[in-house]
C-alpha positions as CSV (number, residue, x, y, z in Angstrom):
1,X,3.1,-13.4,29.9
2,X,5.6,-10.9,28.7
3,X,6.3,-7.7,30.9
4,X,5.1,-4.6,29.4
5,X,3.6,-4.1,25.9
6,X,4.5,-6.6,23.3
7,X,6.3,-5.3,20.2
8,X,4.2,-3.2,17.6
9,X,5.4,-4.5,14.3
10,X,6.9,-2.1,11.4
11,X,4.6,0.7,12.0
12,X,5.5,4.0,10.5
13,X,9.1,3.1,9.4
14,X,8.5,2.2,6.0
15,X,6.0,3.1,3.0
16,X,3.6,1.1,2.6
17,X,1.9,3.3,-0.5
18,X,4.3,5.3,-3.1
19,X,3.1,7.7,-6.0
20,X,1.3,5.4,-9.2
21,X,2.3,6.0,-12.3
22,X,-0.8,5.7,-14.0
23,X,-3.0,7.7,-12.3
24,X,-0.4,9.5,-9.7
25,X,-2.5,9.2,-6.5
26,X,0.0,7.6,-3.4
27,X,-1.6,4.6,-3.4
28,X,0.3,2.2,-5.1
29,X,1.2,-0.7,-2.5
30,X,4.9,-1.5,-2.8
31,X,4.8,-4.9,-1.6
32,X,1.5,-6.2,-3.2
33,X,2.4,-4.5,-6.3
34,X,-1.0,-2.9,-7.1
35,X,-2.7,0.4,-6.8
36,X,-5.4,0.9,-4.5
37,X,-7.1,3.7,-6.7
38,X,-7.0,2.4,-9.8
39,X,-6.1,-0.9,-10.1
40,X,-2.6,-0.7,-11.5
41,X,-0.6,-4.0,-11.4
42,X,-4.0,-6.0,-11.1
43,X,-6.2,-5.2,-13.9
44,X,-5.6,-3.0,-17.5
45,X,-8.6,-1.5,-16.9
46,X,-9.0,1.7,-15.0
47,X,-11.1,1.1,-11.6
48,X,-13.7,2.9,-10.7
49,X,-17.4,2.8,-8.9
């Protein structure tokens, strides 16, 4: 066992989610490449529920 609390990964260093340019809400993921609103970089069509 380690002393003290083990390291906390990348938190709050980097974005994770930048502006999309199709439908402008900041949730397109950088690294995955696709938007979590609308589905840009995934699918053609806009999603929605």
């Amino acid at each position: 066992m380690g002393a003290g609390t083990a390291a906390q990964g990348r938190h709050n260093k980097f974005k994770t989610h930048i502006p999309c340019r199709r439908c402008g809400k900041r949730a397109y993921h950088v690294r995955k490449g696709v938007c979590a609103s609308c589905g840009y970089g995934k699918t053609a069509k806009i999603r929605t529920y």
